[in-house]
C-alpha positions in Angstrom: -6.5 31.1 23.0 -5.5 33.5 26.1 -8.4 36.1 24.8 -11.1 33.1 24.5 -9.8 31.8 28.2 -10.4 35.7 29.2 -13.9 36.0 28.0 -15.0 32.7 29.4 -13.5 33.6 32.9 -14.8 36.9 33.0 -18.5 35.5 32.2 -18.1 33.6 35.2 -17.2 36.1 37.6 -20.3 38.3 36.3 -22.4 35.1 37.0 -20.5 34.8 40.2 -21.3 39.0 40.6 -24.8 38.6 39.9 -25.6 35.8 42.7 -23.8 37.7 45.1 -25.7 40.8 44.2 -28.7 39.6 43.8 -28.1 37.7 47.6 -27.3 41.4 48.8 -30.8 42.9 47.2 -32.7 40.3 49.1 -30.9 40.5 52.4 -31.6 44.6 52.4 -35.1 44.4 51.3 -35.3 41.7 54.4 -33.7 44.7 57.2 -35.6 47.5 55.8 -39.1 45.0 55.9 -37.9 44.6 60.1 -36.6 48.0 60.6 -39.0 50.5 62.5 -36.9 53.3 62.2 -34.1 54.9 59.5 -31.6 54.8 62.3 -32.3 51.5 63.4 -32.0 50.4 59.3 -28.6 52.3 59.0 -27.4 50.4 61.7 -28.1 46.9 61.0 -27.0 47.3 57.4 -23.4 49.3 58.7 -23.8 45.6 60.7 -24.7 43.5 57.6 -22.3 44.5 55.5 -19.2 45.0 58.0 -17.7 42.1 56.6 -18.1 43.2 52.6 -15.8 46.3 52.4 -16.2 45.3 48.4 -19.8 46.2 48.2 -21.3 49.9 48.0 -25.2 50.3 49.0 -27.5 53.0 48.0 -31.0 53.3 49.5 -33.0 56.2 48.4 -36.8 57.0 47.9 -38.7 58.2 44.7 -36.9 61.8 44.9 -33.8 60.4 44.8 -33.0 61.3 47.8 -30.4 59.2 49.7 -31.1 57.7 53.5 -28.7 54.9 53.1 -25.3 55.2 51.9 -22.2 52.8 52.2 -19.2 52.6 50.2 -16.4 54.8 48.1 -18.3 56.2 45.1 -18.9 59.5 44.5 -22.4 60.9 43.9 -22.0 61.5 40.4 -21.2 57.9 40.1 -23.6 57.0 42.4 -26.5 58.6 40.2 -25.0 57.1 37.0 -24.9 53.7 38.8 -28.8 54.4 39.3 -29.4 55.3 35.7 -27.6 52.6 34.6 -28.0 49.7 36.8 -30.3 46.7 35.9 -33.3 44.9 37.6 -32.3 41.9 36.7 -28.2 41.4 36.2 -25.8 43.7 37.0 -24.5 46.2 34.6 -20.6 46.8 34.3 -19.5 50.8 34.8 -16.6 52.8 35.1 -16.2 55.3 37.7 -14.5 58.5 37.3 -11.4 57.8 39.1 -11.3 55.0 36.7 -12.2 51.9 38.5 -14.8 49.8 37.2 -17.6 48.1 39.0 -21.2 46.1 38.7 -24.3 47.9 39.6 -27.7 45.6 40.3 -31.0 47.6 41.3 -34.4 46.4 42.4 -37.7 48.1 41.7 -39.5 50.3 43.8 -39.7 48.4 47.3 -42.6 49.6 50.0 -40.9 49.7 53.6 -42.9 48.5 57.0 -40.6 52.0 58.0 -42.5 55.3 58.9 -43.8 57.4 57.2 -44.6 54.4 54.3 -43.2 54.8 51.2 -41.4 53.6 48.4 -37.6 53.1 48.3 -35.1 52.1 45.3 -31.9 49.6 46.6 -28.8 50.0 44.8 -25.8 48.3 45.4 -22.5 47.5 43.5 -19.5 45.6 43.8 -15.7 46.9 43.0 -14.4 44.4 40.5 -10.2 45.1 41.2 -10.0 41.8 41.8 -10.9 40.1 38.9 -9.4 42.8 36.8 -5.7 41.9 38.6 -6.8 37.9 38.6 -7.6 38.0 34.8 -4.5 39.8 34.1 -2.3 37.7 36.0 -4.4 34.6 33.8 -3.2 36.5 30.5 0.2 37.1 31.4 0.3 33.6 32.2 -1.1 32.1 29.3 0.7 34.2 27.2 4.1 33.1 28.8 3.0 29.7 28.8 1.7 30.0 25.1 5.2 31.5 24.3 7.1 28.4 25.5 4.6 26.1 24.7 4.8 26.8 20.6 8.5 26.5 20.1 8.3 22.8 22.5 5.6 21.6 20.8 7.5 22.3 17.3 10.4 20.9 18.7 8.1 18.1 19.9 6.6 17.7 16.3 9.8 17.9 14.6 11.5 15.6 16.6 8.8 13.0 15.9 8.2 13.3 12.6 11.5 12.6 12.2 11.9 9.4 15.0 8.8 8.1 12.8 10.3 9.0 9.2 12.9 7.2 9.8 11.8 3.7 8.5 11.2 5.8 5.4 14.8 7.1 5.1 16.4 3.6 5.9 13.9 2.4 3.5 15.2 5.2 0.8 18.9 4.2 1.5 18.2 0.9 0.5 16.3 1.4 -2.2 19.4 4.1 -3.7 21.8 1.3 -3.2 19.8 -1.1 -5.9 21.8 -0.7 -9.1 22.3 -3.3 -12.1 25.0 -4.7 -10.3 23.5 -4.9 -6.6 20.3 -6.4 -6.9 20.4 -8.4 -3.5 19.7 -5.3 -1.8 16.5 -5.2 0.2 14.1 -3.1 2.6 14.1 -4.0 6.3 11.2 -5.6 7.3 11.6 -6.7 10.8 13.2 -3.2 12.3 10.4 -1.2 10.8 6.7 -0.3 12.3 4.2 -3.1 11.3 2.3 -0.4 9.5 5.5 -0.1 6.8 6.2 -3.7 7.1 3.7 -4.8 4.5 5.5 -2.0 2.0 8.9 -3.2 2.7 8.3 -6.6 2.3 5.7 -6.0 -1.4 9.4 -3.9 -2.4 11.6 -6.9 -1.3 9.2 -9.4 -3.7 9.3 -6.6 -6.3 13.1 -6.9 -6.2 12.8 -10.6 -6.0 11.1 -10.5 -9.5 13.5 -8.4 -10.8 16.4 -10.1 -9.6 15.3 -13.1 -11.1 14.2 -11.0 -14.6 17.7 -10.0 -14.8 19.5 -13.2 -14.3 17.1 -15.0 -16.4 17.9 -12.4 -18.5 21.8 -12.4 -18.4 21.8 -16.2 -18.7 19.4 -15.6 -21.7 22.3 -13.8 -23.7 25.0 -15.7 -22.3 23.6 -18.9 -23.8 22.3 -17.0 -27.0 26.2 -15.7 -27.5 27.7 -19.3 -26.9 25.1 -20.7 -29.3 25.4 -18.0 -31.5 29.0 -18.3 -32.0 29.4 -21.4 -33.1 27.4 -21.5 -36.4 29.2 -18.0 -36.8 32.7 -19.3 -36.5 31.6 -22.1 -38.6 30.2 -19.9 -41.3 33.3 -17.5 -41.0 36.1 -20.3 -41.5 34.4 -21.8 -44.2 34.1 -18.4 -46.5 38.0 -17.1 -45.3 38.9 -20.7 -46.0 37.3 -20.5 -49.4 38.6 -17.3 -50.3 42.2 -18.1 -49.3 42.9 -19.3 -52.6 40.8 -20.0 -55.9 38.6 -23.4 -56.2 36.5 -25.4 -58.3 33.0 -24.8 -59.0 32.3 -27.6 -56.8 34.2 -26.6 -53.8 32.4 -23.6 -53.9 29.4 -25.4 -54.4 30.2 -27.4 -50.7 30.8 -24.2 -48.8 27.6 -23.1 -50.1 26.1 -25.9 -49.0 27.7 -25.7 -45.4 27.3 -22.0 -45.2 22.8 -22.8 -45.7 22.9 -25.2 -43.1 24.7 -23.7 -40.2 22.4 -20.3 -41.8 19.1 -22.7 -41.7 20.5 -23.7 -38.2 21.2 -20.1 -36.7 17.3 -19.2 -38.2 15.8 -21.5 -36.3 17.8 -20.8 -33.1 16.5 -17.4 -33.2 12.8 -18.5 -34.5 12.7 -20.2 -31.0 14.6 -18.1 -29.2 11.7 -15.5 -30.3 9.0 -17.7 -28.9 10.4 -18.3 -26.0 11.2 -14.9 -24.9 7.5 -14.1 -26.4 6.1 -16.7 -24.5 7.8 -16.1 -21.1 7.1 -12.7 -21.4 3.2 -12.9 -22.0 3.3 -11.4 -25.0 1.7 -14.4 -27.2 -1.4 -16.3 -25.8 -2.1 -18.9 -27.2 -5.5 -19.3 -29.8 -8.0 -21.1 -28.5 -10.3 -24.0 -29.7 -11.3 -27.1 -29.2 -8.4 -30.1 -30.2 -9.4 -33.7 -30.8 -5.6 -34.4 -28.8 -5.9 -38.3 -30.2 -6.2 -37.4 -33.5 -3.0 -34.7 -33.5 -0.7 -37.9 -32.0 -2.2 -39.9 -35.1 -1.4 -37.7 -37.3 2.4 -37.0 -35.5 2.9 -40.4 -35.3 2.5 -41.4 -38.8 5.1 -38.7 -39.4 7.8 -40.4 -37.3 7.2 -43.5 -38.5 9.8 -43.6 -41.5 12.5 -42.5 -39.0 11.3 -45.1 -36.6 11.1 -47.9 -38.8 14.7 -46.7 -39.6 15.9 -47.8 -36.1 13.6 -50.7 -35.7 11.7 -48.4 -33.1 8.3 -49.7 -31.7 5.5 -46.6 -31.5 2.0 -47.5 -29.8 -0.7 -44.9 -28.9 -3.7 -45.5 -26.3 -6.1 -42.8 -25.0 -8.8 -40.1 -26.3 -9.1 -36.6 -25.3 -10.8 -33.3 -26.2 -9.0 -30.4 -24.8 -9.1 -26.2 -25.7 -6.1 -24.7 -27.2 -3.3 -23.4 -29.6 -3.7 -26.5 -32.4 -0.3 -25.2 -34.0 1.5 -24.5 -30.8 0.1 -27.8 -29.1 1.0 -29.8 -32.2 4.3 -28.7 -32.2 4.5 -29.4 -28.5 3.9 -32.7 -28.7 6.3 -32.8 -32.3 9.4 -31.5 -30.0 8.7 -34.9 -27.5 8.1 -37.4 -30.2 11.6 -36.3 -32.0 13.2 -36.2 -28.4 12.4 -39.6 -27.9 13.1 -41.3 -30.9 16.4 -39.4 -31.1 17.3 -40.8 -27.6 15.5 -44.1 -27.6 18.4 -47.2 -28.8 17.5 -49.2 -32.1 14.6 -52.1 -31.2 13.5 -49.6 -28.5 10.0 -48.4 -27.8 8.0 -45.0 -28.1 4.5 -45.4 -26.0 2.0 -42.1 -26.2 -1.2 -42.0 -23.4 -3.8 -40.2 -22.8 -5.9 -40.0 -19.4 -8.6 -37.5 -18.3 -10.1 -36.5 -15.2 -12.9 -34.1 -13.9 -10.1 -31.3 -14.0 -7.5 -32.5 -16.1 -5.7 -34.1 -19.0 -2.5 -36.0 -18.7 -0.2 -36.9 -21.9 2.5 -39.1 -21.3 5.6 -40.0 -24.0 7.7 -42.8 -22.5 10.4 -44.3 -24.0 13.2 -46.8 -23.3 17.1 -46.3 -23.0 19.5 -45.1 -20.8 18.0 -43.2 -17.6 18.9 -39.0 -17.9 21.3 -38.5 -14.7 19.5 -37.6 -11.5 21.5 -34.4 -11.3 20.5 -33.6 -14.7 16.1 -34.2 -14.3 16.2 -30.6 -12.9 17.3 -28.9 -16.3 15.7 -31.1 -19.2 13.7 -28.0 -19.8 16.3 -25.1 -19.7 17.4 -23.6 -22.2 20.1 -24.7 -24.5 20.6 -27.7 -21.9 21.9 -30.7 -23.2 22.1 -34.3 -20.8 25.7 -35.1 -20.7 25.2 -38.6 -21.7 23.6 -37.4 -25.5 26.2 -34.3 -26.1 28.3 -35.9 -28.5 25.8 -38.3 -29.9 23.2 -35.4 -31.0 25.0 -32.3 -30.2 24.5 -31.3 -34.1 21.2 -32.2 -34.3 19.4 -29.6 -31.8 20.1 -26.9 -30.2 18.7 -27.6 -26.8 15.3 -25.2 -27.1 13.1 -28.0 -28.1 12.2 -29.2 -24.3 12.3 -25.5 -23.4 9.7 -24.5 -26.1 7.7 -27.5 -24.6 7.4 -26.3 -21.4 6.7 -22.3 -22.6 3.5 -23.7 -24.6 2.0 -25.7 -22.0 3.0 -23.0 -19.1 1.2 -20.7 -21.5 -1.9 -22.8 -21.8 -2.4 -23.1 -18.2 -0.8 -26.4 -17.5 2.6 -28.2 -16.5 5.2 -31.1 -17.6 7.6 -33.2 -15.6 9.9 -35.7 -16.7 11.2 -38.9 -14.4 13.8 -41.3 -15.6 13.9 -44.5 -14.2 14.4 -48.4 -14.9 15.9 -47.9 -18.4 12.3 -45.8 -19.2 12.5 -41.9 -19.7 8.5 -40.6 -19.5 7.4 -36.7 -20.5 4.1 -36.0 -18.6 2.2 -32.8 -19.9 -1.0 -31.9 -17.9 -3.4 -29.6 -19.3 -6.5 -28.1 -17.4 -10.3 -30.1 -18.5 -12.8 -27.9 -20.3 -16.0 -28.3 -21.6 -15.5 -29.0 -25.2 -19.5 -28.8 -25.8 -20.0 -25.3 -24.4 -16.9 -24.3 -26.7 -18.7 -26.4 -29.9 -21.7 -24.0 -29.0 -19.7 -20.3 -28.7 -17.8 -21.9 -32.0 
């Protein structure tokens, strides 16, 4: 940087050098054009040039023999200064006591002097004091450089590591999220707005993952309590029948007791499989096009034996073509029928609808009885839940996945359910998007 500042300033003083010369040229051609005499000449340019002790003048004629001569260089450098000089810009040269100087010439010039003949000009200036100017420049840049690299690293350093520090805050965080501290999360508001969009897409990710995990812990919490209890059963029958020796038919009995709570504990896990497959994304559902009135036909002729049992009243109104999982659908609907007439008091009444829209289709299962418990509406579909009024009236018959699988198979076609309970009637709404069941009869 120092050598580049160098160069440029000492082009300048040669352009400043080869005005001043050139000013010099014309000013001695001007005398010697007035001057009627070589004394007269000598002494208006000892006058001219009183006030430039910097500038050496040379004026000789085609011999090379001087009349004119002003300054400190020595002939020999005077005669090189003639050889060497240009016409046009001056030409740098070194003396031989060292010092170095710029020499301008003009072409051969015809005086008005006497006798009239032709003269060379030849003048040069000493250039000491851009020499001592452009060394005190370098010495100054380079001290300047010197400081300047160690403060600007400083500088760097210190600001890199002022504007890393959202990063390391954000890394500290981020080290303290274990298993067991999930509620940790990245500052948003005390970091630049240029991080704030990271920290905030990490805090969501931890959100997720917070709620994975307790889903997730809950999950084998309720899977262990359910678990256990056809276990124990299992487990007290068998030590109980191997306490002491039996009949044939005792043995017979446990059997029996042992395949149920075995036939119960299968299909505990065969839901607890779809559930975790369906929450998870890993089964999608198999599209194609379901005549929806003709699947509650069909479900409700299977329920009627166990209706007619308790003098239960079912009616069915509504027609619908939707696109979906026929099995999955079917069983759906299955899990809200048997919910119903479990729940719904002898002489009671079991009502199916179906409505469509433009964008939707809505399937409703009312039925009557006592109203679930306000507190309880929030949980009808979680897992293993069971409203406190029906525990120990059905307890044995379910294990509380069947509203749970409800709500997976419609989630996973796209739609939603709700349940209100009010006025002694308990309604199950599923909504499922519209489609266009004649473009799917044409791709079928």
């Amino acid at each position: 940087m120092a050598l580049i500042c160098a160069v440029a300033v000492n082009r300048h003083f040669e352009n400043l050098d080869a005005e001043a010369l050139g000013e010099k040229i014309l000013l001695v051609k001007e005398v010697m054009a007035e001057a009627e005499s070589l004394n007269q000449l000598r002494a208006r340019l000892d006058d001219a040039m009183r006030h430039h002790p910097d500038l050496g003048v040379l004026v000789s004629d085609t011999a090379g023999t001087p009349l004119y001569s002003r300054g400190s260089l020595r002939p020999a450098d005077w005669a090189a200064a003639a050889r060497g000089a240009g016409s046009d810009r001056p030409v740098t040269t070194k003396a031989e006591d060292g010092r170095v100087y710029r020499a301008i010439r003009s072409p051969l010039f015809q005086s008005g002097m006497m006798p009239r003949t032709e003269y060379q000009i030849l003048i040069t200036t000493d250039t000491r004091v851009h020499v001592r100017f452009l060394s005190f420049m370098q010495a100054t840049l380079w001290v300047y450089l010197a400081l300047a690299v160690p403060l600007c690293a400083l500088v760097g350093w210190w600001v890199a590591r002022t504007g890393l520090a959202p990063l390391h805050a954000m890394k500290a965080q981020a080290q303290a999220v274990t298993a067991t501290r999930l509620n940790e999360r990245m500052p948003v508001d005390s970091v630049p707005v240029e991080l704030a969009v990271l920290a905030q897409s990490l805090n969501d990710m931890l959100d997720r993952l917070q709620s994975d995990f307790r889903r997730l812990t809950d999950f084998s919490a309720e899977l262990a309590h359910e678990l256990r209890t056809p276990i124990g059963n299992v487990l007290t029958q068998a030590q109980v029948a191997l306490a002491q020796p039996r009949d044939a038919g005792f043995y017979r009995s446990v059997l029996e007791s042992v395949a149920e709570e075995l036939d119960r504990l299968a299909r505990t896990v065969a839901d607890m499989l779809l559930l975790a497959r369906a929450e998870h994304g890993a089964w999608l559902p198999r599209r194609a096009p379901i005549d929806l009135a003709h699947e509650v036909r069909t479900l409700l002729d299977f329920y009627e034996a166990p209706a007619a049992d308790k003098w239960i009243t079912m009616a069915f109104a509504g027609n619908a073509q939707i696109q979906g999982d026929v099995l999955m659908l079917r069983r759906a609907i299955s899990n809200l029928l048997s919910n119903a007439l479990r729940h719904v008091p002898e002489g009671g009444d079991v009502r199916v609808e179906i409505s469509e829209s433009a964008d939707e289709v809505r399937l409703t299962v009312a039925n009557t009885g006592p109203d679930i418990d306000a507190a309880a509406l929030p949980h009808v579909f979680d897992r293993f839940f069971r409203a406190p009024t029906s525990r120990d009236a059905v307890a044995s018959e379910g294990a509380g996945l069947g509203l749970s699988i409800v709500r997976a198979i419609i989630v996973a076609h796209g739609g939603t359910v709700s349940v209100s309970s009010t006025g002694g009637q308990t309604r199950f709404t599923l909504v499922l998007p519209q489609v266009n069941t004649s473009a799917l009869t044409g791709r079928a």
